[in-house]
C-alpha positions in Angstrom: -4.1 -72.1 -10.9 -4.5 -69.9 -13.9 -4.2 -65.9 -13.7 -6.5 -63.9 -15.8 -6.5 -59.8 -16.1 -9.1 -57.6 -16.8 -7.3 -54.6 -18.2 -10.0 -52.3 -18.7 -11.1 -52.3 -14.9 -6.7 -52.5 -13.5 -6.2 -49.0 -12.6 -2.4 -49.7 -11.9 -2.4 -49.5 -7.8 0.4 -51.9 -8.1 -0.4 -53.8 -5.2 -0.1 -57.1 -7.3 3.3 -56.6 -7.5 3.8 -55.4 -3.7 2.2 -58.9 -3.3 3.4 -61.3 -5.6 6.7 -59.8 -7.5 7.6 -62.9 -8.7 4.2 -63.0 -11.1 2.7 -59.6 -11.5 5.0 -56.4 -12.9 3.2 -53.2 -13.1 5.0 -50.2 -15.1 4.7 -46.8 -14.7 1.8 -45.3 -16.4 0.8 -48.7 -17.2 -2.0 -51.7 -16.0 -0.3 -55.0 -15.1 1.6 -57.3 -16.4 1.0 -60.9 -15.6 4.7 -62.5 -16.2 3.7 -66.0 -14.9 0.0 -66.9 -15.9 0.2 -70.4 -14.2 2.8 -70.0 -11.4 4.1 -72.8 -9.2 2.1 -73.6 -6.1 5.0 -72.2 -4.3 3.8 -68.6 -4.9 0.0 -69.6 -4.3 -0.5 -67.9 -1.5 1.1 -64.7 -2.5 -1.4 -64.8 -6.0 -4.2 -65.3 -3.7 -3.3 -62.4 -1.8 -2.3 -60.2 -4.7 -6.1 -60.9 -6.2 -7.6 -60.3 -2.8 -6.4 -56.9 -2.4 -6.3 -55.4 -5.5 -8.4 -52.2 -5.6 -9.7 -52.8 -8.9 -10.7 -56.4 -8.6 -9.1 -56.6 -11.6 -7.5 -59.9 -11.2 -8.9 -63.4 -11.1 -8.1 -66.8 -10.8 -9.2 -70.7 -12.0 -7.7 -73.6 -11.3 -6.1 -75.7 -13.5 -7.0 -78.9 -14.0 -5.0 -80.2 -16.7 -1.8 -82.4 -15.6 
């Protein structure tokens, strides 16, 4: 799994972060912050949710297929 951001459509809601802290940071004033762009499948489901909710749909995935 690969995170992407569009920047010009994340609005900073923050709800990334409420979802997935471990792999999104959102500062004040500021669009997000993707601090693990491949994250271990551990925190999957947490990503998936993070990009489901956000109000911007500014988040997307791919999956990785290297390895």
């Amino acid at each position: 799994m690969r995170i992407e951001a569009d920047l010009d459509l994340c609005q900073g809601h923050a709800v990334c972060q409420d979802e997935a802290p471990d792999v999104f940071t959102v500062p004040k004033r500021g669009t997000v912050e993707i601090l693990d762009a491949t994250p271990d499948p551990s925190l999957h489901a947490e990503v998936r949710r993070a990009v489901k909710y956000c109000p911007a749909q500014a988040l997307f995935l791919s999956e990785d297929t290297a390895g």
